[in-house]
C-alpha positions as a Python dict, from the first residue, in 0.01 Angstrom:
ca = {
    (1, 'X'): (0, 0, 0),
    (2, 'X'): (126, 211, -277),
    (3, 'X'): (301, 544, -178),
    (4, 'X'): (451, 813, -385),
    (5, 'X'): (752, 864, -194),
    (6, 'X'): (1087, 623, -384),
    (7, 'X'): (1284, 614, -56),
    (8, 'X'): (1158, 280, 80),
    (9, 'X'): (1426, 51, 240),
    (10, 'X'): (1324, -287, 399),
    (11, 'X'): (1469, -393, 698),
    (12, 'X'): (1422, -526, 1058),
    (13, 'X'): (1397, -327, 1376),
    (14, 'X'): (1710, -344, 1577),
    (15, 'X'): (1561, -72, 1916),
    (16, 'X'): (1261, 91, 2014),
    (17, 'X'): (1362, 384, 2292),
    (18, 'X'): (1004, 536, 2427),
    (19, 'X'): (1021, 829, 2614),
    (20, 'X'): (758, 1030, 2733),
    (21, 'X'): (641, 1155, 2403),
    (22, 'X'): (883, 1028, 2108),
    (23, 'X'): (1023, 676, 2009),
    (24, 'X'): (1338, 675, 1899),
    (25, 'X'): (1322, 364, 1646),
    (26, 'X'): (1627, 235, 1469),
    (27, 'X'): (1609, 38, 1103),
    (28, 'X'): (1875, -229, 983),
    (29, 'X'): (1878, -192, 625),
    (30, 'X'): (2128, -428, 537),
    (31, 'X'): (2495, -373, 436),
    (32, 'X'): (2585, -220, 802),
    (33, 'X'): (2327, 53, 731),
    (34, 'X'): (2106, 155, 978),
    (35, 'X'): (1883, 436, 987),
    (36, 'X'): (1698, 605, 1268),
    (37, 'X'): (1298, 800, 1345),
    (38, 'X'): (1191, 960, 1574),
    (39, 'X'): (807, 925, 1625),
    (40, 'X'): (547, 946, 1849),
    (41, 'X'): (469, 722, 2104),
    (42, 'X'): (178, 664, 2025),
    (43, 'X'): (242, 565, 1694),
    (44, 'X'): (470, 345, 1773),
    (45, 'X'): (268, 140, 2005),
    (46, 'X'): (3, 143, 1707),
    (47, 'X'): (211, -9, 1516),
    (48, 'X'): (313, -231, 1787),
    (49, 'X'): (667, -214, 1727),
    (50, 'X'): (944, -421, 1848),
    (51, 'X'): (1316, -550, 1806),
    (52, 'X'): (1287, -828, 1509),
    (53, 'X'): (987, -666, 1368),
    (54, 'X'): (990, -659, 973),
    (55, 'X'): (893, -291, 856),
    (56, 'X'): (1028, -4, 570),
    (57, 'X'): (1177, 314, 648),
    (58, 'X'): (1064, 551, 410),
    (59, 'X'): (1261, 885, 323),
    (60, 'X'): (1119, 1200, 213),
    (61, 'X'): (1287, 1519, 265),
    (62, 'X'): (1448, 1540, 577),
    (63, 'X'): (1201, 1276, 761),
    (64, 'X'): (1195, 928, 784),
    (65, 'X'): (860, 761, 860),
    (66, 'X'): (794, 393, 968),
    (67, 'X'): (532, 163, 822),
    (68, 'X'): (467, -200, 904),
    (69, 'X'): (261, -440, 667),
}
């Protein structure tokens, strides 16, 4: 997949919170970095994620979108 956006950091799931609507989803990047998203539910069941799941966080702006491979 090839994406405009230059803010792509690989790392590994650590949490998935659902709630009713959102997903709170939390990103080891390596070097005691984490990052956090908030996104759907929905999405986050498409993408079927889950703790140990391989996956970029990608930055633009002020929001941080997940992707999986």
């Amino acid at each position: 997949m090839k994406m405009s956006a230059r803010n792509r950091f690989a790392g590994t799931v650590t949490e998935v919170k659902k709630g009713q609507v959102m997903a709170q989803v939390t990103v080891d990047i390596g070097g005691g970095n984490t990052v956090m998203s908030a996104i759907f539910v929905e999405s986050a069941e498409d993408l079927s994620l889950k703790v140990g799941d391989k996956v970029s966080a990608v930055i633009k702006s002020t929001d941080i979108m997940i992707f999986k491979d």
